[in-house]
C-alpha positions as CSV (number, residue, x, y, z in Angstrom):
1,X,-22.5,-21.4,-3.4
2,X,-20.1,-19.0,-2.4
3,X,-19.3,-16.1,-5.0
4,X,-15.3,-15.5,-5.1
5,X,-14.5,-11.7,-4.3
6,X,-14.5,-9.4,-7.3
7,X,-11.0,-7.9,-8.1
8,X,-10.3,-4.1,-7.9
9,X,-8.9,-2.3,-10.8
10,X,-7.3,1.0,-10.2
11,X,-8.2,3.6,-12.7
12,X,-4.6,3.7,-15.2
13,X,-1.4,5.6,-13.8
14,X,-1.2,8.8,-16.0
15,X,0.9,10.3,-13.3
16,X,2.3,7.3,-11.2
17,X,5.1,9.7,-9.2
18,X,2.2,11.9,-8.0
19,X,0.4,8.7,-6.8
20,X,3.7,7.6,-5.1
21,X,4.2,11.0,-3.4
22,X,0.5,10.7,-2.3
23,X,1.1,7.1,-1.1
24,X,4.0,7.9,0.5
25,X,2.7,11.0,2.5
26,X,-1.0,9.0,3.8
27,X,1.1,6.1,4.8
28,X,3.5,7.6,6.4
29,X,0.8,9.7,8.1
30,X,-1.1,6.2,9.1
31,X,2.4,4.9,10.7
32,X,2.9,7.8,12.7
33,X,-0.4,8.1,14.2
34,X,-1.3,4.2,14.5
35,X,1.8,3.5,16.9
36,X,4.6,6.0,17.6
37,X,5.5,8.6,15.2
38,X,9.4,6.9,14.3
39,X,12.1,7.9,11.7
40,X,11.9,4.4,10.6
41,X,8.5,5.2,9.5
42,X,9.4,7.7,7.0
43,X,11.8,4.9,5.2
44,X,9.2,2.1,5.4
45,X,6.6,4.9,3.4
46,X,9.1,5.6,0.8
47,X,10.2,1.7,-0.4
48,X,6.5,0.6,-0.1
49,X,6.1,3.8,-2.5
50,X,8.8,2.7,-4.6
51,X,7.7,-0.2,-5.1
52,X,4.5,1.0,-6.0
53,X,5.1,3.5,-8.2
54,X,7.6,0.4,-10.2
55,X,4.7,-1.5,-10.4
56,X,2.3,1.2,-11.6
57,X,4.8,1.7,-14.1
58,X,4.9,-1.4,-15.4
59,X,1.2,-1.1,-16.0
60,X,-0.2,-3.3,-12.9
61,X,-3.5,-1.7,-12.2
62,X,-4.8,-4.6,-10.1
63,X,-5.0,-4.0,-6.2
64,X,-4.5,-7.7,-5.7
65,X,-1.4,-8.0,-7.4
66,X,-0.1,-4.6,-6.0
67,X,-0.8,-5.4,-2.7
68,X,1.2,-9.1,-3.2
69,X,4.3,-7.3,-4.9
70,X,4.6,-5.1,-1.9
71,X,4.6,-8.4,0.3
72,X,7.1,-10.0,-1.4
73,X,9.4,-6.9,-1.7
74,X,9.1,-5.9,1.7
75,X,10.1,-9.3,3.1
76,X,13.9,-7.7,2.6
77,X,12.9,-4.9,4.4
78,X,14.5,-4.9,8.4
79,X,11.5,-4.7,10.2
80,X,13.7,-5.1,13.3
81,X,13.4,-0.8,14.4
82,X,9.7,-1.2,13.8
83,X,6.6,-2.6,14.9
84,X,5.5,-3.2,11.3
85,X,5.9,-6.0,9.1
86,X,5.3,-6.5,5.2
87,X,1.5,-7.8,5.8
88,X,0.9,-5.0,7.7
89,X,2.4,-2.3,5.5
90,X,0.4,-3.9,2.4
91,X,-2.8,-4.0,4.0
92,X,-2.6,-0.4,5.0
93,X,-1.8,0.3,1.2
94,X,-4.4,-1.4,0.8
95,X,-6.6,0.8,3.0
96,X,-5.4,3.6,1.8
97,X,-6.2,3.2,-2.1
98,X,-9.5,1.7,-0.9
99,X,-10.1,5.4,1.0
100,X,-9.3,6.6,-1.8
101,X,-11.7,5.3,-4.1
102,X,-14.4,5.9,-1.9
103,X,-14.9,1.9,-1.9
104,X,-16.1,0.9,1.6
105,X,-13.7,-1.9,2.5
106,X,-15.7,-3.0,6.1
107,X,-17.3,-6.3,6.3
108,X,-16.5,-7.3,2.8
109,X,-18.5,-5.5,1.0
C-alpha cells in the first residue's frame, strides 16, 4: 500500500517581512538565471512574495497550502511578458523553501 506524502510544516513566521525579502531576492535570482534575466522578473518575485508574506501572516505554515495560494493568486497575474506561469512560479517557491530547510526534495524523498 502506498503511504500518502507527509506534509511540510515551516518552522512559525516570527519575522514574516524578512522571509518575504528573502523570497523575493532567491526567486528573483532563480528567474533571472533559469531563462533571461527580464524586468518582468523582478515584479513576478515581489507578488509571489506578497502573497506569501499575507499568508505567513495569517498563520499558514504549511508548504502545501502556501504553495496552492500562490497558484490561485497568481492566475491574475499577466504572464503574457514572461515565460513563467503560476505553476511554475509556485514550484520554484517551493524549491526554494525546500533549499532552505536543507530537505532534499529529489526523487521524493
Amino acid at each position: 500500500m502506498v503511504e500518502p506524502i507527509p506534509s511540510i510544516t515551516l518552522p512559525p513566521a516570527h519575522h514574516p517581512e524578512r522571509e518575504g525579502e528573502w523570497l523575493q531576492q532567491k526567486l528573483q535570482h532563480w528567474l533571472d538565471t533559469e531563462f533571461l534575466p527580464e524586468i518582468i522578473n523582478q515584479v513576478i518575485a515581489r507578488r509571489a512574495a506578497q502573497i506569501f508574506v499575507r499568508q505567513r501572516m495569517e498563520g499558514e505554515d504549511d508548504l502545501g497550502a502556501l504553495v496552492m495560494a500562490i497558484i490561485a493568486e497568481m492566475q491574475a497575474f499577466d504572464f503574457s511578458q514572461s515565460f513563467y506561469s503560476e505553476f511554475a512560479i509556485a514550484n520554484a517557491v517551493s524549491d526554494l523553501l525546500l533549499d532552505s530547510l536543507g530537505i532534499d526534495r529529489c526523487c521524493g524523498q
